[in-house]
C-alpha positions as CSV (number, residue, x, y, z in Angstrom):
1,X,9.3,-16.4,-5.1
2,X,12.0,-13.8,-5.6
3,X,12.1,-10.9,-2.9
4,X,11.4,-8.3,-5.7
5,X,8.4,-10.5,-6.8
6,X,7.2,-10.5,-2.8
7,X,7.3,-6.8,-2.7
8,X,5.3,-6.4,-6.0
9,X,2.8,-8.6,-4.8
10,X,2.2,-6.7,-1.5
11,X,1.2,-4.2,-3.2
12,X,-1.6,-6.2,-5.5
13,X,-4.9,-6.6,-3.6
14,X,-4.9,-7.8,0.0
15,X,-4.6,-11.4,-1.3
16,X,-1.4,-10.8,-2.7
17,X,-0.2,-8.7,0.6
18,X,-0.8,-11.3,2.3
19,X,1.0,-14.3,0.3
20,X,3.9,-12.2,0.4
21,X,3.5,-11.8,4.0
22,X,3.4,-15.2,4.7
23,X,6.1,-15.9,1.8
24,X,8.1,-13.5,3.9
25,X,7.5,-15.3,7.1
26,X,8.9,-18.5,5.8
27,X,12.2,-16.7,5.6
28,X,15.0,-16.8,7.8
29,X,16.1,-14.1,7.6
30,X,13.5,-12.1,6.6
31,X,13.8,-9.8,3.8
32,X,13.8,-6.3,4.9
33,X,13.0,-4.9,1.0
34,X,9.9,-7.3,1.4
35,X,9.2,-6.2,4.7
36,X,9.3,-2.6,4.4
37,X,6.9,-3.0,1.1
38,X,4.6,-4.9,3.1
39,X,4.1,-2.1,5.6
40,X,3.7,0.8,3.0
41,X,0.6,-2.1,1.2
42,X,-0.7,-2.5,3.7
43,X,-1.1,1.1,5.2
44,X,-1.5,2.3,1.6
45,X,-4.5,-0.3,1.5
46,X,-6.0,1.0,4.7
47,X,-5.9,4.7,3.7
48,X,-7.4,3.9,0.6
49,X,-10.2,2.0,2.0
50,X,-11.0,4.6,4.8
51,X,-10.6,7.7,2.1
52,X,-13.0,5.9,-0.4
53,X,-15.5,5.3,2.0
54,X,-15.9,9.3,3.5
55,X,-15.5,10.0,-0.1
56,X,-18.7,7.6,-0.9
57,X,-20.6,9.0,2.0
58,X,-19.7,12.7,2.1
59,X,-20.9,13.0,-1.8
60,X,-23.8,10.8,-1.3
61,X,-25.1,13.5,1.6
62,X,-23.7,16.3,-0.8
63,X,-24.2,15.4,-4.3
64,X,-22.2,18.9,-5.2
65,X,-18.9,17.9,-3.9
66,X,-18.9,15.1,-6.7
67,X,-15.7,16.5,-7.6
68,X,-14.3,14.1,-4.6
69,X,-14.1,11.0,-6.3
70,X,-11.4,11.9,-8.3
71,X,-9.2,11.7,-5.0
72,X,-9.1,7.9,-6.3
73,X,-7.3,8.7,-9.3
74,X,-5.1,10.4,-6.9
75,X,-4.8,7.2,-4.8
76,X,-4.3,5.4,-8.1
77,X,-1.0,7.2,-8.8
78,X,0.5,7.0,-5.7
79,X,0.1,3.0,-5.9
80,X,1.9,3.1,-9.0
81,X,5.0,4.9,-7.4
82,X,4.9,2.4,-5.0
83,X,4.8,-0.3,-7.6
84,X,7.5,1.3,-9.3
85,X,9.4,1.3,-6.2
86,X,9.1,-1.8,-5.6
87,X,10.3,-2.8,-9.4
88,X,13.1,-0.8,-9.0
89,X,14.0,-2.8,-5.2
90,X,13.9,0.7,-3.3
91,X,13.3,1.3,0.1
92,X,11.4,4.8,-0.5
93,X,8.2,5.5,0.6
94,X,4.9,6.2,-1.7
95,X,5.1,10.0,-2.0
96,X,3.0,12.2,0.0
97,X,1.7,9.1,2.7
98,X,4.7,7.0,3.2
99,X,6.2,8.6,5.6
100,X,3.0,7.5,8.1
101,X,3.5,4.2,7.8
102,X,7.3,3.5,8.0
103,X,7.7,3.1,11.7
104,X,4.2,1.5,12.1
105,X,2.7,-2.0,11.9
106,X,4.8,-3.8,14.3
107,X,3.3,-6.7,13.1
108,X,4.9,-7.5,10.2
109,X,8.6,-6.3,11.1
């Protein structure tokens, strides 16, 4: 797979993160486009999991604050910059998060 197909698919469920983690893995040298789409996925994925769940639970205590759930259309356009960044074979971060999760998961540099 080409690099700019890896750092789409790390940003298409956690299956595709992580055949383009271990597609990136195989390299020598690895890709650093790949790599540093990898680590925005991969922190994007674990914000939105940890945002949809208090979201779940705070509106199913308060039924008023319903309003909440559309923080995952908010989620969902931020993705799609990243996509988009990825398409384009930028190193810039998802707007608003990115920044958190450039110098983080040691793991996958």
């Amino acid at each position: 797979m080409s690099n700019k197909t890896l750092a789409i698919l790390s940003y298409i469920t956690i299956i595709g993160w992580v055949i383009a983690l271990i597609q990136n893995n195989d390299k020598k040298p690895k890709d650093e486009l790949v790599t540093y789409h990898l680590k925005q996925g991969f922190g994007f994925f674990l914000l939105a999991v940890v945002v949809n769940v208090a979201t779940t639970i705070v509106v199913t205590i308060v039924p008023l604050l319903f309003f909440l759930n559309y923080v995952g259309l908010v989620l969902l356009v931020l993705w799609v910059f990243g996509i988009i960044n990825a398409v384009n074979e930028q190193k810039k971060p998802i707007p608003l998060v990115g920044p958190m999760f450039e110098n983080q998961f040691a793991f996958i540099g």
